[in-house]
N, C-alpha and C positions, 0 to 999 in steps of 0.2 A: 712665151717661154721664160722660164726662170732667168737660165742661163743670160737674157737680153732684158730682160726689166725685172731684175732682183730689186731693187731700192722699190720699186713701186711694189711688190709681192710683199716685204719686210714690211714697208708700210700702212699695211691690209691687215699685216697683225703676222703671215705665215700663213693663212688660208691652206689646206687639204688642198693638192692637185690631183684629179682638173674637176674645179669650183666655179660654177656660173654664176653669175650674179645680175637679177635680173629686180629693177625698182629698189635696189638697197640693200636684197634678202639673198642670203648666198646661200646657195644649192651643191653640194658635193652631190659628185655624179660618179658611180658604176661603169655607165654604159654608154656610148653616144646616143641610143634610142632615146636616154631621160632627157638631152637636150632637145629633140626635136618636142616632146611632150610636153615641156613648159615654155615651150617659143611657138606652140599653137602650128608647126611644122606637122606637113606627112613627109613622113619616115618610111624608109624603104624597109619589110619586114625584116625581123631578122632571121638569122643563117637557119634552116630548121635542121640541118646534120649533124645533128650535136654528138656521134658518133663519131666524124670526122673531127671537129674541133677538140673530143676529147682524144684522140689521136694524135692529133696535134701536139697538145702539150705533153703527151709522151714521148716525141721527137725534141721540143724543144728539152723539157728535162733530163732527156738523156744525152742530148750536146752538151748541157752546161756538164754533167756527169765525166765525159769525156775530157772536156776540157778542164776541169781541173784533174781530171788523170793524167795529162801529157804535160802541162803547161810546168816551167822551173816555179819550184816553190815562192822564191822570188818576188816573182812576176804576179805570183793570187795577191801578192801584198805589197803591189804597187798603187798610190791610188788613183786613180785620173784627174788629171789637173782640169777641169770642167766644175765635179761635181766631189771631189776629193772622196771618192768610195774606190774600194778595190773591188775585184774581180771577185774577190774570197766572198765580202761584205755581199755582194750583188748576187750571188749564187744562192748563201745563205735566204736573202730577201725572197727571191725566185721561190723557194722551197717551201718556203713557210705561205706564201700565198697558195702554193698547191696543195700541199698539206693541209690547211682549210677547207677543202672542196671534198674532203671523202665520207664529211658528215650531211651536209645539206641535202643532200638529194632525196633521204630517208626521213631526217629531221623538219625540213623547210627553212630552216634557221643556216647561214650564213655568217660564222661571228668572226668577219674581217673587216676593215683592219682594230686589232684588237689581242689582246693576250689570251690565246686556248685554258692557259692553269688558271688565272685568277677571274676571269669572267668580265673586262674590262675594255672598254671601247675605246678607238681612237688611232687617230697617225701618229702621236705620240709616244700610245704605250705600245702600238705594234715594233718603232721605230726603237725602245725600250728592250722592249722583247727579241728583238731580232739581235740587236745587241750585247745579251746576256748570251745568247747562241753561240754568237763569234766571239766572246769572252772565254770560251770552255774549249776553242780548237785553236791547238798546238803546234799542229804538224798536218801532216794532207791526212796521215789514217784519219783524223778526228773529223776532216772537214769534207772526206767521201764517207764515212760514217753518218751522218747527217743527211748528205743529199742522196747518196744510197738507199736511206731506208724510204724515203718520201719517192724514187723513181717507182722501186720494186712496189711499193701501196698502192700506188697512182695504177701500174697495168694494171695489177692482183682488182683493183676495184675494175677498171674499167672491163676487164673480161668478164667480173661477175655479174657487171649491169650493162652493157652494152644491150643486149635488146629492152631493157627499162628504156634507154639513153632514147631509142631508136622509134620506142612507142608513147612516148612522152616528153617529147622535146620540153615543150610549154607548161612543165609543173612547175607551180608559184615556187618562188626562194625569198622568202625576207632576208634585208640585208641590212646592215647600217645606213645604209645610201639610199634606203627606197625597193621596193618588190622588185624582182625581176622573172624573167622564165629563168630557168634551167641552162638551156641552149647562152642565154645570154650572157649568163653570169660564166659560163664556160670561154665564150670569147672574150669578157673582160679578161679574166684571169689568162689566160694564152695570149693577149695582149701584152698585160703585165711580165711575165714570164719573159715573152722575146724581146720585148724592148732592152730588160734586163740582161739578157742573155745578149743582143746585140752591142749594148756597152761593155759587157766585160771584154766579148770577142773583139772589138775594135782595140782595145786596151791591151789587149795581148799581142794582138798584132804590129801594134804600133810597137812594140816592146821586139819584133822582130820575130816571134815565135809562131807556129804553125799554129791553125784553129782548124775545129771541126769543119768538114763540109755541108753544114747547114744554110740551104737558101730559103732565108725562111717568107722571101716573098713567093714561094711557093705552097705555103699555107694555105688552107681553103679558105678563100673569100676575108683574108686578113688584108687590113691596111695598116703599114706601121706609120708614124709619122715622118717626116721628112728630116728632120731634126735627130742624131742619137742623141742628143744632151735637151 
């Protein structure tokens, strides 16, 4: 974890998390399957319901939805003393990881982490990108504006392709990180998304205020990690 061996991550240069490093050669990884792949491991297949997973992070994105609907404004703009991001900042991140998923599935191409306008890779320029976002919102209309339009995309897609989702779990996706299915790159991102969404909710409630009712250990066949930070 960052949060317990930063000096040692710093002194790696900042490595992409989560970066295997295997004889010297670091491997930024997608998915947990790509460790089992370069550790010569069997790996248990992955989830093939990618209807469900894509379910999924329409519950998870409509929590985070929620929650900045109720939460005091306040409170999006407090930032966690762990990992110093707000609620605001971590909602935004959420969205824009989801919002990359409405093109791959037609495309094959996956272009996260990375900037959609300028055509450019990286955790840096995502981290850029995601930046300029939360630079443009003012007030809550600007920052439900935002995740608003990426909930509504996210069903609007999944109802158009749900039986795609359903008869082709395992279409290739090129990604920056290595090929994946479909299915897979689905649970990364609903990964990404709840963890996210489970830091902000921690942050808010720690702040005293009510959070959605999302259990999100009731996700199909998710495991978060033990760790929110």
């Amino acid at each position: 974890m960052i949060s317990v061996e930063r000096e040692r991550w710093l002194a790696a240069g900042s490595p992409p998390v989560p970066t295997l490093v295997i004889d010297g050669t670091a491997h930024v990884l997608q998915h947990p399957s790509q460790a089992g792949l370069l550790l010569g491991l069997e790996t248990p297949p992955a989830l093939r319901d990618a209807v469900q997973v894509a379910w999924d992070i329409d519950a998870v994105e409509r929590a985070f939805l929620e929650l900045i609907e109720t939460t005091p404004w306040d409170a999006l703009l407090t930032p966690m003393p762990v990992l110093n991001r707000t609620p605001l900042a971590l909602a935004v991140d959420a969205s824009v990881g989801i919002a990359a998923l409405l093109e791959p599935f037609v495309t094959g191409w996956f272009h996260w982490p990375g900037n959609p306008v300028t055509g450019e890779l990286g955790d840096a320029t995502v981290v850029a990108y995601e930046a300029s976002i939360v630079a443009t919102i003012g007030d809550r209309h600007d920052l439900l504006a935002v995740v608003r339009l990426v909930v509504e995309s996210w069903r609007t897609f999944v109802l158009e392709e749900e039986d795609a989702f359903r008869a082709d779990p395992a279409r290739p996706v090129r990604t920056p990180r290595g090929e994946l299915t479909w299915v897979e790159l689905l649970e990364a991102q609903r990964l990404h998304a709840a963890q996210h969404y489970r830091q902000a909710a921690a942050q808010v409630a720690s702040l005293g205020h009510r959070v959605p009712e999302l259990d999100l250990s009731t996700l199909y066949g998710m495991r978060l990690p033990t760790a929110i930070y």
